[in-house]
C-alpha positions in Angstrom: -11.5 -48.2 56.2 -14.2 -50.5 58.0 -17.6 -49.8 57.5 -18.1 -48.9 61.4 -16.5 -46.2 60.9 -18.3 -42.9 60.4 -17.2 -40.5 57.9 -17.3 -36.6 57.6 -15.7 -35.6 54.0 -15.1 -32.2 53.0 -13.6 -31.7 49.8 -11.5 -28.6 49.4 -13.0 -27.3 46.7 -15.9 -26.6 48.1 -14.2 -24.9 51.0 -12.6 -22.5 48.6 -15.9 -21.7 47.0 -17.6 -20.9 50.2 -14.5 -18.4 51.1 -14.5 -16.7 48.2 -17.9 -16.3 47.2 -18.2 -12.5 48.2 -15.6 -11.7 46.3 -16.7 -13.4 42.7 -20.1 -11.7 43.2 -19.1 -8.5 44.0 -16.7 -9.5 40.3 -19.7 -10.1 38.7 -21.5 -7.0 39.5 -18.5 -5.1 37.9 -18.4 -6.8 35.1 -22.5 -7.0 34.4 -22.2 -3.1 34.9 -23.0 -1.3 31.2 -19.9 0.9 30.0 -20.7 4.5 29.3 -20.6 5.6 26.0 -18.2 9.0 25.7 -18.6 9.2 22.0 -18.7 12.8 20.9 -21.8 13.9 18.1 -20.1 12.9 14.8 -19.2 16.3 12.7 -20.0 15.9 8.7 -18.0 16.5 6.4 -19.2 18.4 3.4 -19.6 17.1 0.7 -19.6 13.6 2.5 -17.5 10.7 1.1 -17.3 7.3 0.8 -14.8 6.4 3.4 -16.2 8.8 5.8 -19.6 7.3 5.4 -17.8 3.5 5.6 -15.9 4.1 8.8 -19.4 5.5 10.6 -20.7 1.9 8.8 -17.7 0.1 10.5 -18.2 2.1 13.7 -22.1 1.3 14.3 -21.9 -2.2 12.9 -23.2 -4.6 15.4 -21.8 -7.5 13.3 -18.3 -6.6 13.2 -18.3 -6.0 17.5 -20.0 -9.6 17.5 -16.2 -11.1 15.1 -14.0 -9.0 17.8 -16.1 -10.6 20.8 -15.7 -14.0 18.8 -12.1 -13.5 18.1 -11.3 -13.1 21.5 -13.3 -15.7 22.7 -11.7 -18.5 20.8 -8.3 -17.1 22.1 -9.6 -17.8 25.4 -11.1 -21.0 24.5 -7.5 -22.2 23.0 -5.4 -20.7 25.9 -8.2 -22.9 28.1 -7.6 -26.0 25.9 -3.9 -26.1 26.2 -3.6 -26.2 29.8 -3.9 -29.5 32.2 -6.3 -30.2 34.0 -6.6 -28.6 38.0 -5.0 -31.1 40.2 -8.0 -33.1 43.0 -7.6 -32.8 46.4 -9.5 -35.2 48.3 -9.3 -34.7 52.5 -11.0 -36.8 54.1 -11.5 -37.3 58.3 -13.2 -40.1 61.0 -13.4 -41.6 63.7 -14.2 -44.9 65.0 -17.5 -45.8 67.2 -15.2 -46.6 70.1 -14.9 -45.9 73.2 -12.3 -43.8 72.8 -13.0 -42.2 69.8 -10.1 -43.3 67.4 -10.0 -40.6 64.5 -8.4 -41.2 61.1 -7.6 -38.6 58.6 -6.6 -38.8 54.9 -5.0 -36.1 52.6 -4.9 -36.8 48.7 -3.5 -35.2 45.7 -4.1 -36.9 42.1 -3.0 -34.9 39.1 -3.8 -36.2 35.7 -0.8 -36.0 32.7 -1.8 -35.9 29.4 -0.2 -38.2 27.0 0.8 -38.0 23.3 0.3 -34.3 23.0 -3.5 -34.7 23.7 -3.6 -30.7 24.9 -1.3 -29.5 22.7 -3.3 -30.6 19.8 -6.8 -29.9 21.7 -5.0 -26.3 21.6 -4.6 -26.6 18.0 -8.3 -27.4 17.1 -9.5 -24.2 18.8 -7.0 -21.8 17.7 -7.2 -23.1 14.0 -10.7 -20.7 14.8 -9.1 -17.8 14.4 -8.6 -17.6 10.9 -11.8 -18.8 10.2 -13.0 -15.6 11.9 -10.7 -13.6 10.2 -11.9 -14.5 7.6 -15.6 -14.0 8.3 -15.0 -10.7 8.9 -13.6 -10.0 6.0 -16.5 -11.1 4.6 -18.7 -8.6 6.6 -16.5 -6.0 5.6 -17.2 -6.3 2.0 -20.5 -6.6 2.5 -20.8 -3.4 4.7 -18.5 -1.7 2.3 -20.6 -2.6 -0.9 -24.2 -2.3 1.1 -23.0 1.4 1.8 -21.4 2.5 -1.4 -25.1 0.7 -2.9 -27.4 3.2 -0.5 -24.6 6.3 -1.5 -25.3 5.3 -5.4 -29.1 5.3 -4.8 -28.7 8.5 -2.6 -26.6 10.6 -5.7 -29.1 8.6 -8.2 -32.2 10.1 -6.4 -30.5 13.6 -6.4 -29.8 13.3 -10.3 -33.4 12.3 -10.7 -34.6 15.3 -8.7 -32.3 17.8 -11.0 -33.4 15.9 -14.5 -36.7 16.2 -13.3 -36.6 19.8 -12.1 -34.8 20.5 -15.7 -37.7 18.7 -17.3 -40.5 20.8 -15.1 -38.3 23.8 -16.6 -38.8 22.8 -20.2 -41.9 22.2 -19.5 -43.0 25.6 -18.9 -40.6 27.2 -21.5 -42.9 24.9 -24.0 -45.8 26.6 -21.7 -44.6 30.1 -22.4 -44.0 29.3 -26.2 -47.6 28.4 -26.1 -48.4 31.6 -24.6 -46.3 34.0 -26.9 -48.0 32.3 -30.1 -51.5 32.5 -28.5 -51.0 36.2 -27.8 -50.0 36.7 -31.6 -53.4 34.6 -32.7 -51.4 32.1 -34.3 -52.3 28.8 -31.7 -55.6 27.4 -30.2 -56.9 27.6 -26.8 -56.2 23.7 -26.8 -52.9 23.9 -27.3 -52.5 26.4 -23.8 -54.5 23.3 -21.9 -51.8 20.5 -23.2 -49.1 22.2 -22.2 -50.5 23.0 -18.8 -51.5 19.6 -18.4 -47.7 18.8 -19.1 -46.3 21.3 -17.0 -48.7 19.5 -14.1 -47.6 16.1 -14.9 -43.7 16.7 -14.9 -44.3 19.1 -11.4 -45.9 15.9 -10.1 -42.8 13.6 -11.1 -40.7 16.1 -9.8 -42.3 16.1 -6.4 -42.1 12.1 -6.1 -38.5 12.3 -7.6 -37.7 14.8 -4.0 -39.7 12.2 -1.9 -37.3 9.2 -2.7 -34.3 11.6 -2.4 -35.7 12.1 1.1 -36.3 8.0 1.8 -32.9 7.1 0.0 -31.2 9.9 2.6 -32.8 8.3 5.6 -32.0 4.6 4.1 -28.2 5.3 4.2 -28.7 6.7 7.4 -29.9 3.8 9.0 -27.1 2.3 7.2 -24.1 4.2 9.1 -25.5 4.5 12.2 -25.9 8.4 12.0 -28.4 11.0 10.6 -27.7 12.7 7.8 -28.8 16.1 7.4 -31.2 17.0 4.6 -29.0 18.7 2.7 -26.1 16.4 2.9 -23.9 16.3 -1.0 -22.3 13.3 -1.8 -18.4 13.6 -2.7 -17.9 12.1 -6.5 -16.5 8.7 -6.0 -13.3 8.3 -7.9 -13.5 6.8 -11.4 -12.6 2.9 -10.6 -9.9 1.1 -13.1 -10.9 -1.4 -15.8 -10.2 -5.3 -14.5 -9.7 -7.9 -17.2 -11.6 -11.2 -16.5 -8.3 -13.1 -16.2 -7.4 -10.5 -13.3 -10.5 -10.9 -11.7 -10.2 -14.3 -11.9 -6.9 -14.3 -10.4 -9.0 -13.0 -7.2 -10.5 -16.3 -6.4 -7.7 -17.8 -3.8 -7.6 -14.7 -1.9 -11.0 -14.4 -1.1 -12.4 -14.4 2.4 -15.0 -16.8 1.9 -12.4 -19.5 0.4 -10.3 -18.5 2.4 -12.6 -19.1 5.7 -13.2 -22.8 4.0 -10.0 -23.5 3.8 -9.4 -22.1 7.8 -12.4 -24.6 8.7 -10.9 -27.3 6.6 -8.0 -27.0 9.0 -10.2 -26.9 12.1 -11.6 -30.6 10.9 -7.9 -31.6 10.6 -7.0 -30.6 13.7 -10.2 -31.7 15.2 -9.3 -35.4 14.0 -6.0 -35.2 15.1 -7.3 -34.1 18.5 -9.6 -37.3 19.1 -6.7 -39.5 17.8 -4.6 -38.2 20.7 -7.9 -38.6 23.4 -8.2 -42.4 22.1 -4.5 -43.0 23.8 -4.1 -44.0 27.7 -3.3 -40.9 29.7 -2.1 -41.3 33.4 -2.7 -40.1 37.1 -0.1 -39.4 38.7 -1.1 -38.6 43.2 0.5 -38.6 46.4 -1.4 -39.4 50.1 -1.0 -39.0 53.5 -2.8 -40.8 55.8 -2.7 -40.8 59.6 -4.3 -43.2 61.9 -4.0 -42.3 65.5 -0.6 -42.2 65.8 0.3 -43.8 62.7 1.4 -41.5 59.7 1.4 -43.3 56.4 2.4 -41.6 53.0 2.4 -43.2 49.5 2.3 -42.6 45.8 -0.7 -43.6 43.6 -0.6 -43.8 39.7 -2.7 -44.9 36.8 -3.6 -45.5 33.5 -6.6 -45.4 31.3 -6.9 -48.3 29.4 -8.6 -47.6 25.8 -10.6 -51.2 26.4 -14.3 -50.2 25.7 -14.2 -47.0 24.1 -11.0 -45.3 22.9 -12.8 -42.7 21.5 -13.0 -44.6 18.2 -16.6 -43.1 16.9 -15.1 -39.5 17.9 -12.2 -40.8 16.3 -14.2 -41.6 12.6 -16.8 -38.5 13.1 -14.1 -36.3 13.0 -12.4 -37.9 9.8 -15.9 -37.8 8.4 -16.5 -33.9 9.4 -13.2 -33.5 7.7 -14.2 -34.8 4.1 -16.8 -32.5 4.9 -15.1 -29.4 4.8 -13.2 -30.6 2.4 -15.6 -30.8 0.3 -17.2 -27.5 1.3 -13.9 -25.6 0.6 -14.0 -27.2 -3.5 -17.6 -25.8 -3.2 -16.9 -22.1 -2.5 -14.0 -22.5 -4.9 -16.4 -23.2 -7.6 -19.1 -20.3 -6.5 -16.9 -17.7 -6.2 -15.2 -18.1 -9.7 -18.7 -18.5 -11.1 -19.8 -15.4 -9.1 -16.6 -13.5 -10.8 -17.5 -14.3 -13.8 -21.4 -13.4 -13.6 -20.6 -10.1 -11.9 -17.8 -8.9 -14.7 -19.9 -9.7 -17.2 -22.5 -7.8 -15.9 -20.6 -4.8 -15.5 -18.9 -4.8 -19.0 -22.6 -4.7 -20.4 -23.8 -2.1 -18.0 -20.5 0.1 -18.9 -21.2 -0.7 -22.7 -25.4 0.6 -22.3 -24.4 3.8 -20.6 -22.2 4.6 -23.4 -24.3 4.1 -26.0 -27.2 5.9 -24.4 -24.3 9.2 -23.1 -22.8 9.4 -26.5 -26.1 8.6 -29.4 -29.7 8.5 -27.8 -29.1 11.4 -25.5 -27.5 14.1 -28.1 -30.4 13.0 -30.5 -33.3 13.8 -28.1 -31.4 16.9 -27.5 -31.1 17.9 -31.6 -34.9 16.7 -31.5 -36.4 19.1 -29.2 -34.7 21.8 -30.6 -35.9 21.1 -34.1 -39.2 21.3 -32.8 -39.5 23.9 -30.5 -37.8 26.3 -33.6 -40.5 25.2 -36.2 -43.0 25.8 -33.8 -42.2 29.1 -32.7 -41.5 30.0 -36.7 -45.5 28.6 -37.3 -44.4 25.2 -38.8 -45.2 22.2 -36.9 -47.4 21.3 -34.3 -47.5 21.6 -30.3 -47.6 17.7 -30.3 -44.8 17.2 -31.6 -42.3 19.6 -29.6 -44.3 17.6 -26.1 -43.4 14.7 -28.0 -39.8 15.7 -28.4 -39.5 17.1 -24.9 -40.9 13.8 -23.5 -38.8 11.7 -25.1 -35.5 13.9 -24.0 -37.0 13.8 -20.0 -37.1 10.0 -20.9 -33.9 9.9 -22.0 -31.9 11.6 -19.8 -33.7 9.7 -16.9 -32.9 6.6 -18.6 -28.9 7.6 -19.4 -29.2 8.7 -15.1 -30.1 5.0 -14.0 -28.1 3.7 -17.0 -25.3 5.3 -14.9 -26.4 4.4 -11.7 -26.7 0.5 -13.1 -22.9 0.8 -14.1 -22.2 2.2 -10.7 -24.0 -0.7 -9.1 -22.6 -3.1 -11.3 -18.9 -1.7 -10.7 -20.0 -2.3 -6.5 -21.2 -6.0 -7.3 -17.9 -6.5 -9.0 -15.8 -5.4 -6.4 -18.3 -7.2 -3.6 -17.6 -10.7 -5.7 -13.8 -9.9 -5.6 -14.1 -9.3 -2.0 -12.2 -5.9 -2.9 -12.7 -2.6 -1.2 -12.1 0.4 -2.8 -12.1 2.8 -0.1 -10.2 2.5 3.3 
């Protein structure tokens, strides 16, 4: 057209938007609305388990709703990468400065065609997402599984404190009322009545912290799962877990989740590369036109071509090669620190199983013998008092140390099962 003429374009797109702007806000108000929560009070099972207290983990985790929102986004994302491009609608209408007000009006279509399977591998790239998520999430899980069943170990190690502690305060004042019975027969000093008080004190003041981290370990795992506990809540005995030789443990290293989500991101960086191969080739553009000029009517077809001249995408082209060394790289990486992770963690529990043993089945039954040795040459008149406190020290010692010996074997057993990427309960 001449450049006397004057113009008035109005692209249909903006048309459309105009019309149906109402209607996409009164969309986004739904959709910004906050759903309603329905969810009854949670009823507690007693005692409570493991996979109770894992699926309350699972329910209130706000990790695990951020994967499922991920997840579905990059299905959206790779639905939106596979399809073409909307189609351009140009409409365009003038008039000439005449006297007699010649008009002119122009209708377009251009649609551009992809090439070379440019979508269909841009589609690809995005889905080859999903199992990296998978994969992540799998990761949360067995770190939510293994950071309850840690907080439900120190919960049911806190509670055996509080008994072996109570049981100590109870031998404490037997000792006191042996004291007693030997001072009322003139056969023991005054000063033996205030050492055995003072002990009594001491192990009613150990007892007293030992319920005060019961109470902060219970409110710790509550946290935890996302509902409160009751104070009197019992833990349900977790089921004895099965010896795992090294070379089975090891065997564990291709399935787990966080070589597994390498390997899912080494295939996003090939399918990434393959994508900007496909956007360095010529795609086309494809449009019919109308045009009518008074009482002229002209159609016509229009193509195109992109010609790779000054660009082709070639730097995309070598970043992506680069980003897939990369994750190459990356996925040898976690290869290497998971087996070494494996091995650490077996180790570690095979050492923890062997203390606990040897404390259950020598140290503990001597402290026992011990105490009862001394508390029956004392009450005969043989001995002293110092050495039945002695003895019933050393068993309260004891039997605290086989309790986080135990607990230490049960944490060890979680760590184990956390480097396998293993759960143990549904």
């Amino acid at each position: 057209m001449s450049p006397r003429h004057s113009w008035r374009a109005a692209p249909i797109g903006l048309l459309v938007l105009a019309a149906s702007g109402p209607a996409v806000e009164a969309v986004s108000r739904d959709q910004a609305a906050p759903a309603v929560s329905t969810t009854s009070p949670a009823e507690y099972p007693d005692p409570v388990s493991e996979a109770w207290l894992i699926a309350q983990a699972r329910k209130h985790s706000p990790r695990l709703d951020a994967i499922s929102a991920q997840t579905e986004r990059i299905a959206a994302l790779a639905r939106q990468a596979g399809r073409w491009d909307d189609p351009e609608v140009v409409v365009e209408l003038g008039q000439y400065r005449t006297p007699d007000h010649e008009q002119r009006g122009r209708l377009g279509i251009n649609q551009r065609i992809p090439l070379f399977g440019s979508k269909a591998r841009a589609h690809d790239a995005v889905a080859a997402l999903g199992p990296a998520a998978a994969a992540q999430r799998r990761e949360v899980e067995a770190t939510l599984v293994a950071d309850v069943r840690h907080a439900a170990a120190n919960l049911d190690a806190a509670g055996r404190r509080v008994r072996l502690l109570a049981e100590s305060a109870d031998l404490a004042r037997r000792v006191l009322g042996l004291v007693e019975s030997r001072l009322a027969a003139n056969q023991a000093q005054e000063m033996d009545r205030v050492r055995a008080q003072v002990d009594v004190a001491e192990a009613a003041a150990a007892a007293d912290r030992a319920q005060q981290d019961h109470t902060a370990a219970l409110a710790f795992l509550s946290r935890l799962v996302g509902v409160s506990l009751p104070a009197g809540t019992t833990l349900a005995p977790a089921p004895a877990p099965m010896a795992i030789p090294l070379s089975e443990a090891l065997s564990a290293v291709e399935r787990h989740p966080s070589v597994a989500r390498a390997t899912a991101l080494a295939a996003v960086a090939a399918a990434e590369h393959a994508g900007a191969r496909a956007d360095g080739r010529p795609d086309i553009t494809v449009g019919v036109f109308g045009e009518r000029d008074d009482d002229v009517t002209e159609v016509g077809v229009v193509a195109g071509v992109t010609v790779p001249l000054w660009n082709g995408n070639r730097h995309a082209i070598d970043a992506a090669a680069a980003a897939v060394r990369i994750a190459r790289a990356d996925m040898a990486e976690q290869h290497r620190l998971v087996t070494g992770g494996i091995e650490q963690a077996w180790r570690a529990h095979d050492q923890a199983v062997r203390a606990e043993r040897t404390m259950r089945q020598q140290l503990l039954p001597a402290a026992e013998l011990s105490l009862k040795l001394a508390e029956a040459a004392y009450g005969a008149g043989g001995g002293d008092l110092a050495t039945v406190l002695d003895a019933r020290r050393t068993l309260a010692r004891l039997a605290l140390d086989a309790a986080t010996a135990t607990t230490a074997a049960v944490t060890a057993r979680i760590d184990l099962d956390l480097a396998l990427a293993t759960e143990t309960t549904p």
